[in-house]
C-alpha positions as CSV (number, residue, x, y, z in Angstrom):
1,X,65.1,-40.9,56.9
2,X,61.8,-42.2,55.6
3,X,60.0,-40.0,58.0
4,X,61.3,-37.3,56.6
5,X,60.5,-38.0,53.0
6,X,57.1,-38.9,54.3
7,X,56.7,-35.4,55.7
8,X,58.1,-33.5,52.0
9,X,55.6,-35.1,50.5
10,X,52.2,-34.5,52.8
11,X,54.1,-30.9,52.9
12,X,54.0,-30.7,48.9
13,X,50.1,-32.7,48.7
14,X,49.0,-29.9,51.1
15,X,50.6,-27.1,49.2
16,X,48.9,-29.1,45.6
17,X,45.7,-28.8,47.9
18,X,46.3,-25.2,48.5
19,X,46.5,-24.2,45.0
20,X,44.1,-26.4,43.4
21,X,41.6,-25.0,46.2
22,X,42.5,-21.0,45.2
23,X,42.4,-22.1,41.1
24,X,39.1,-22.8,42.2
25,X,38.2,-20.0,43.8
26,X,39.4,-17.6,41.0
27,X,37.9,-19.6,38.4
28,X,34.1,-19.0,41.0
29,X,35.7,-15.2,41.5
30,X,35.8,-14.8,37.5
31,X,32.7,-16.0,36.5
32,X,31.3,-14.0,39.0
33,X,33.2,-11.1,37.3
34,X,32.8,-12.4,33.5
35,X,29.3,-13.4,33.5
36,X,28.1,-9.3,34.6
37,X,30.5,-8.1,32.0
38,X,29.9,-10.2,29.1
39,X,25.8,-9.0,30.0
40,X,26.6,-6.0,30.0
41,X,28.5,-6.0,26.7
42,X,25.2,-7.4,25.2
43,X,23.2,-5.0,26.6
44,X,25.0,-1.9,25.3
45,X,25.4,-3.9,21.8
46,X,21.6,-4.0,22.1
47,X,21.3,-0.5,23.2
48,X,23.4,0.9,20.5
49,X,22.3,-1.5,17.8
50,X,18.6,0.1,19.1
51,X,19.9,3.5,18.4
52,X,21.2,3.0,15.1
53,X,18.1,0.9,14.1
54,X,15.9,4.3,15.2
55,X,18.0,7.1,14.1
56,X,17.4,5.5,10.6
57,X,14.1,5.4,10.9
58,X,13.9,9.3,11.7
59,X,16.5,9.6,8.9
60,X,14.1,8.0,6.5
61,X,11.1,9.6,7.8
62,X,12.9,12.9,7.4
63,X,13.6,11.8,4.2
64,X,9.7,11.8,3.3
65,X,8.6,14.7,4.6
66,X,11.5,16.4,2.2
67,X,10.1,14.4,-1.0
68,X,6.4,15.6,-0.1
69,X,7.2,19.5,0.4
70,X,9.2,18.8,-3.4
71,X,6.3,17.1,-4.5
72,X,3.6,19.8,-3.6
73,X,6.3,22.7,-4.3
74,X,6.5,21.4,-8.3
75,X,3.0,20.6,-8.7
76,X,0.7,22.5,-6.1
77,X,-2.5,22.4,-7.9
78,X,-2.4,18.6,-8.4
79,X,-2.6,18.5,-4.6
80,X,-4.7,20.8,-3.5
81,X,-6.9,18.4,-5.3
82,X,-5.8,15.2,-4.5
83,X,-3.7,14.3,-1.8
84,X,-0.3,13.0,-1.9
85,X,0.1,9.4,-0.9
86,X,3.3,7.4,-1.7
87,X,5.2,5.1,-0.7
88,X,9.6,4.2,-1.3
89,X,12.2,2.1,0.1
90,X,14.9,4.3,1.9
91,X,18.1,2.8,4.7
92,X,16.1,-0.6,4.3
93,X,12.8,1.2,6.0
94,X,9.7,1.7,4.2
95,X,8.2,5.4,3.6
96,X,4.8,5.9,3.8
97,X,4.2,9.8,2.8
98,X,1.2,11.4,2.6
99,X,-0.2,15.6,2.0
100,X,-3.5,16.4,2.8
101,X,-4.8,19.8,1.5
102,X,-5.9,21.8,4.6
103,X,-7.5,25.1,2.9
104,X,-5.9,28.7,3.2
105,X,-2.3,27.4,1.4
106,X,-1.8,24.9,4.2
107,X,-0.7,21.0,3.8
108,X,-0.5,18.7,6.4
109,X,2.0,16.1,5.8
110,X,2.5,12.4,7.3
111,X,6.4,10.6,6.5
112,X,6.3,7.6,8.7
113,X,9.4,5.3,8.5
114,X,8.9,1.4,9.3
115,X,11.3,-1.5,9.5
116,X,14.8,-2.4,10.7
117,X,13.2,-4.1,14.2
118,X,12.9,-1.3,15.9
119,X,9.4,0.2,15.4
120,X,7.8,3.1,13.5
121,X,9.3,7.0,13.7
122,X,6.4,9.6,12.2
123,X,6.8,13.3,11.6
124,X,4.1,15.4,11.3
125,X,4.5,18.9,9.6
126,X,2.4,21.4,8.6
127,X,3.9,23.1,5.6
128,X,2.6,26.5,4.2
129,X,3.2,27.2,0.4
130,X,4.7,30.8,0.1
131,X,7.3,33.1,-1.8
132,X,10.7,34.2,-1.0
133,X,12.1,37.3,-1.6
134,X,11.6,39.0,-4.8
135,X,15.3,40.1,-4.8
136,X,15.5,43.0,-7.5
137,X,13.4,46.1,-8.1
138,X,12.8,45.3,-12.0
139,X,13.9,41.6,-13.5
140,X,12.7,41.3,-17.2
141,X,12.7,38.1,-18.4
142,X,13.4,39.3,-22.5
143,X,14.0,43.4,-22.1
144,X,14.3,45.9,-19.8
145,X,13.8,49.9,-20.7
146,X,14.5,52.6,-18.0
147,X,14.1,56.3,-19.6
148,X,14.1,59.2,-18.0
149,X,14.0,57.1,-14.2
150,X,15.6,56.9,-11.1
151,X,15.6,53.0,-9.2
152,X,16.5,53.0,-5.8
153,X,15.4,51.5,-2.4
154,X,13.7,53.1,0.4
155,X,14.2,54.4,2.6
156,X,17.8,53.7,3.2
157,X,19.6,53.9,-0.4
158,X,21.8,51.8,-2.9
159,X,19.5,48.7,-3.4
160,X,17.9,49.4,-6.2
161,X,19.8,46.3,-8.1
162,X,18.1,45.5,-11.4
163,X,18.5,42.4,-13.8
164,X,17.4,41.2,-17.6
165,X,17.7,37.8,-18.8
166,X,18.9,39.8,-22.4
167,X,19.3,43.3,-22.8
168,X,18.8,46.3,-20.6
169,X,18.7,50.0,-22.1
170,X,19.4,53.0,-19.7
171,X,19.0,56.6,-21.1
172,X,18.5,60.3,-19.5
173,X,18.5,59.6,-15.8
174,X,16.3,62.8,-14.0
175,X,18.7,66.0,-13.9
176,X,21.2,65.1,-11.2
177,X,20.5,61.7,-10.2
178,X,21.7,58.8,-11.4
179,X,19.7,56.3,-13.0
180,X,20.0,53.1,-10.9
181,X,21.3,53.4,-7.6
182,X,22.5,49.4,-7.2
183,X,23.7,46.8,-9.1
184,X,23.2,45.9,-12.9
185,X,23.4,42.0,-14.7
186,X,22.3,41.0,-17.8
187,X,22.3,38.0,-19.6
188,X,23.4,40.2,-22.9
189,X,24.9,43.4,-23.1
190,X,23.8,46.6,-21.1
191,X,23.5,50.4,-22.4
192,X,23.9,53.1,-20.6
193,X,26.0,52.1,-18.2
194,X,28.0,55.3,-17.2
195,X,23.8,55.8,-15.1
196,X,24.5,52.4,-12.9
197,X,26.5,53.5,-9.4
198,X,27.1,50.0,-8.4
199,X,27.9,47.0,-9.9
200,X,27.6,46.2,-13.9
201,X,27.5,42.1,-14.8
202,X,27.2,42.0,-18.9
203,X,26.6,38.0,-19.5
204,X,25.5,36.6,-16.5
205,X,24.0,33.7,-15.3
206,X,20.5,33.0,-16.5
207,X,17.6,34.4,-13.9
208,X,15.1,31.5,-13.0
209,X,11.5,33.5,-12.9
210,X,8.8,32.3,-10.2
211,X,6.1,30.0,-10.8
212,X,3.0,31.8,-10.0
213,X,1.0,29.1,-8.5
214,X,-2.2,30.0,-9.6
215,X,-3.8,26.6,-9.5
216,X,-3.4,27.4,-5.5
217,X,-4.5,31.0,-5.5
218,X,-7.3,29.9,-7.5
219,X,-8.7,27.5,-4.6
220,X,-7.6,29.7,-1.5
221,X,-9.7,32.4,-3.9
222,X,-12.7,29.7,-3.6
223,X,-13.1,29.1,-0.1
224,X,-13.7,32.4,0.7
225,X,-16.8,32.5,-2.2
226,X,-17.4,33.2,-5.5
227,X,-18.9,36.4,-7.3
228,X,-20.3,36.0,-10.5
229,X,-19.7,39.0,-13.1
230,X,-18.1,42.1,-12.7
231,X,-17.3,43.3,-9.3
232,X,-16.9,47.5,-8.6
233,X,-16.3,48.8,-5.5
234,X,-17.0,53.0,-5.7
235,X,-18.3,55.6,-3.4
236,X,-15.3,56.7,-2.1
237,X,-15.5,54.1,1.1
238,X,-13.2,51.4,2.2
239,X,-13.8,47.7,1.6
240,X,-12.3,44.4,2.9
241,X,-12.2,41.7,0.6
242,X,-11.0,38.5,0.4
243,X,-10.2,35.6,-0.2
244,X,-12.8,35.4,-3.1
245,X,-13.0,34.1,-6.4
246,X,-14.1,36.5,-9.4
247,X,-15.8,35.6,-12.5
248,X,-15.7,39.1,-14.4
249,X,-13.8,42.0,-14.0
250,X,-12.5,44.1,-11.1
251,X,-12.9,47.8,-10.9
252,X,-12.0,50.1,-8.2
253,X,-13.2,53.5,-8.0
254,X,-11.8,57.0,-7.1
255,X,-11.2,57.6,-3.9
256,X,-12.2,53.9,-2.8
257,X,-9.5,51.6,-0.9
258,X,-9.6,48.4,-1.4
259,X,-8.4,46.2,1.7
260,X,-7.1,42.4,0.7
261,X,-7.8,39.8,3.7
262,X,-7.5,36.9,1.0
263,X,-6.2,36.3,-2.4
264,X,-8.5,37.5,-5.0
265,X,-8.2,35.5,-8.4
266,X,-9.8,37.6,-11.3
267,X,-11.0,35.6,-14.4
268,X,-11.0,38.9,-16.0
269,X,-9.0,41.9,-16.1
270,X,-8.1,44.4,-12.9
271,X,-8.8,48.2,-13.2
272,X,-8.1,50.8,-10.7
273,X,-9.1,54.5,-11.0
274,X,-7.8,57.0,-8.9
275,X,-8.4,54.2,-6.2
276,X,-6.0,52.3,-3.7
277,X,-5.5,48.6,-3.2
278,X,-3.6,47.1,-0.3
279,X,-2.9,44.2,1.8
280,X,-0.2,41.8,2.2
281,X,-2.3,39.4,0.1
282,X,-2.3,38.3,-4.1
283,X,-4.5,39.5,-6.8
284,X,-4.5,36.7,-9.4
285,X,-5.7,37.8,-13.0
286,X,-6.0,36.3,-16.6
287,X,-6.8,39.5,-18.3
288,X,-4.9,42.8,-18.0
289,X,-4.1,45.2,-15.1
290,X,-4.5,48.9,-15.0
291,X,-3.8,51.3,-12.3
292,X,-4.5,54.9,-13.1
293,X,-3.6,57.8,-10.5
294,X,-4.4,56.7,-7.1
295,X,-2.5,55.3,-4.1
296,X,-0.2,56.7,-1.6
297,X,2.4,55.4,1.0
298,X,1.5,52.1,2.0
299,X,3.1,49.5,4.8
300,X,0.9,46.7,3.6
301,X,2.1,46.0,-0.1
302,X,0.1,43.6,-2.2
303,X,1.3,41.2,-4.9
304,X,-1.0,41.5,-8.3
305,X,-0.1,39.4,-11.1
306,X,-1.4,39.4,-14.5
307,X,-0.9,35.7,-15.8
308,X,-1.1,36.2,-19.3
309,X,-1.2,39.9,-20.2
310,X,-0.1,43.2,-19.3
311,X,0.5,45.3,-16.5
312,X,-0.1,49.1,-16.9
313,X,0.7,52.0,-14.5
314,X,0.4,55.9,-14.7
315,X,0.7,57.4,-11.2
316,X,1.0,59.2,-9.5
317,X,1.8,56.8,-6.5
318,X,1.2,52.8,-6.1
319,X,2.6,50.5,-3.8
320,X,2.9,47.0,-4.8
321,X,4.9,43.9,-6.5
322,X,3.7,43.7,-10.3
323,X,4.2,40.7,-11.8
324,X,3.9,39.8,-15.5
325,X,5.4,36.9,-16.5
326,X,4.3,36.6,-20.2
327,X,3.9,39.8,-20.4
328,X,5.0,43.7,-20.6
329,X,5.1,45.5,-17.4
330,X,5.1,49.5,-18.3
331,X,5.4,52.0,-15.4
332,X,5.0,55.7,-16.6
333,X,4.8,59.2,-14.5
334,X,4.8,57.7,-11.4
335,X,6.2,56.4,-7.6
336,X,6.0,52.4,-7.7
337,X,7.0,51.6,-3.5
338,X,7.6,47.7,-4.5
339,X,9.0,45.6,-7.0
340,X,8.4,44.7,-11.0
341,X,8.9,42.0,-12.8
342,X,7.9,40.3,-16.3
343,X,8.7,39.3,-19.5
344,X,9.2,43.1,-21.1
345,X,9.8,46.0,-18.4
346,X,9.2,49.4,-19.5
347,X,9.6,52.7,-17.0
348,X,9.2,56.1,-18.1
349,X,9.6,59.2,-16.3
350,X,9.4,57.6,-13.0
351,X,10.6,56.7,-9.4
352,X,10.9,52.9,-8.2
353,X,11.7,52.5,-5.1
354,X,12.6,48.8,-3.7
355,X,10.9,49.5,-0.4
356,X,11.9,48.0,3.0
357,X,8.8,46.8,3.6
358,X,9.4,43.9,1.3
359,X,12.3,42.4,3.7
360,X,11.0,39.3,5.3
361,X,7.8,39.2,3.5
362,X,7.6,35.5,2.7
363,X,4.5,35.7,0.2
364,X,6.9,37.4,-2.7
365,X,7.3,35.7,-6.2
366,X,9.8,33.1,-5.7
367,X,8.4,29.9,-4.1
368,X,9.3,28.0,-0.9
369,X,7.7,26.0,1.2
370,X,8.6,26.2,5.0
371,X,7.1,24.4,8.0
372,X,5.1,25.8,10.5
373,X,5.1,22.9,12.9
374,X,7.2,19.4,13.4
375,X,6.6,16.8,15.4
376,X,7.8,13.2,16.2
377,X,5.6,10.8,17.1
């Protein structure tokens, strides 16, 4: 009897042996197993704490580059002197921006990001300061007049849309036409509307007219030189200019074409007779602008705006955007292949035609910045 009780209980210190030796094994097993995984869990906390920390540095550095292109947008001419250089906390980072003037209406701009542990993030841009669309054929800012005149696009038809930030006044479309072939808005009321086959908006919104930046022109226009006095091209040949800065006037002779490779700015005024300007470039003036006869058909339409006075035109054809913005734009006996715009429009006995060859031009009033290049770094 007591050697069977003796046997029960080796039997049951064997079998306590047995499971105290395979505790011990799992518990080895385990922390072979919980030791990898518990690493590994810091490592992808690590990883993804990493990725956070760096996609709000590029955030931030984004951030800058967005404030800079504002920056130069509002205030170009202040920049093209001296360069940007800020700084401002953003998602616990520190922006460091900076615009450096490059010549030709190019900015190079720095937005570097640091902070959070994890590093820098820089972008590099170069921005170029241009114009967007110039989205109606005439937008006056006070008054717009159309007598006698047919406004349309070319060459496919029914764009000619027209705006006025008061009144417009429509009267005697040419025999058998009608007056505007597009849409009409107003911020007042609007005459003659039985001549408008499209839309007719009496009290609109407000129209928000371009800036001109002619503190930018004015320097492009200065890299390329500067002549002194009145400048007359005649003779009947043609002659690239630009970009070039012009302390008198500017007069253009019949029969002489005039090709822009660069802004012109024009302390003076701008007088063409019987001659032909074009390029997909500006003409800047502070006095008034004439065009008399001359022109013809033209791909390469150029911008000319008269900061502070008044554009006149007598045909019979010119191509170009006209841009007056303190002051009266009057287009008489002629074919205008652009786009007008100013304070007071005035068209008599004429053609516009919103041409085609405005789509996707970039360099139209209307200002936006865009990049050219981005990099991270």
């Amino acid at each position: 009897m007591r050697t069977g009780k003796l046997k029960m209980k080796l039997f049951k210190n064997r079998e306590s042996g047995q499971v105290l030796i395979m505790a011990l094994m799992l518990l080895a097993v385990g922390s072979l197993l919980v030791i990898p995984l518990l690493r590994s869990s810091f490592t992808n906390l690590g990883y993804h704490q990493s990725i956070e920390c760096q996609t709000l540095n590029s955030y931030s550095a984004d951030a800058g580059l967005v404030y800079a292109t504002a920056k130069i947008y509002g205030d170009s001419g202040t920049y093209v002197e001296t360069p940007l250089e800020e700084s401002f906390e953003l998602n616990g980072r520190t922006v460091n921006v900076t615009a450096i003037y490059q010549g030709g209406g190019i900015f190079s701009v720095n937005s570097t990001a640091s902070g959070g542990g994890c590093g820098r993030t820089r972008i590099i841009a170069i921005v170029n300061l241009s114009h967007g669309a110039f989205a109606f054929a005439l937008a006056a800012k006070d008054s717009l007049s159309i007598y006698n005149s047919v406004v349309d696009s070319f060459p496919d038809s029914g764009d000619g849309d027209i705006h006025s930030n008061n009144t417009i006044d429509i009267a005697g479309p040419k025999k058998g036409q009608t007056a505007v072939n597009g849409d009409a808005t107003a911020v007042s009321t609007i005459s003659g509307q039985e001549y408008v086959n499209g839309e007719v908006f009496e009290y609109s919104a407000n129209l928000t007219f371009p800036i001109t930046n002619a503190e930018l022109y004015e320097t492009i226009a200065k890299e390329g030189g500067t002549h002194n006095g009145d400048l007359q091209y005649s003779g009947g040949d043609t002659y690239n200019v630009g970009p070039l800065y012009i302390t008198g006037n500017l007069i253009v002779d019949a029969w002489t074409t005039v090709v822009l490779e660069g802004p012109l700015y024009v302390l003076g005024y701008v007088q063409v007779n019987n001659g032909h300007i074009e390029g997909y470039e500006h003409i800047i003036c502070e006095g008034e602008v004439e065009i008399f006869g001359g022109g013809y058909g033209s791909e390469a339409i150029p911008v000319i705006t008269s900061l502070s006075s008044n554009i006149t035109l007598e045909g019979p054809v010119v191509d170009a955007v006209l841009y007056a913005p303190n002051g009266t734009v009057a287009l008489t006996n002629l074919e205008l292949y652009g786009a007008a715009g100013g304070f007071q429009v005035l068209v008599d006995n004429s053609y516009i035609w919103y041409s085609e060859k405005l789509h996707g031009r970039a360099d139209l009033p209307g200002s936006e910045l865009y990049p050219l290049t981005y990099s991270y770094d």
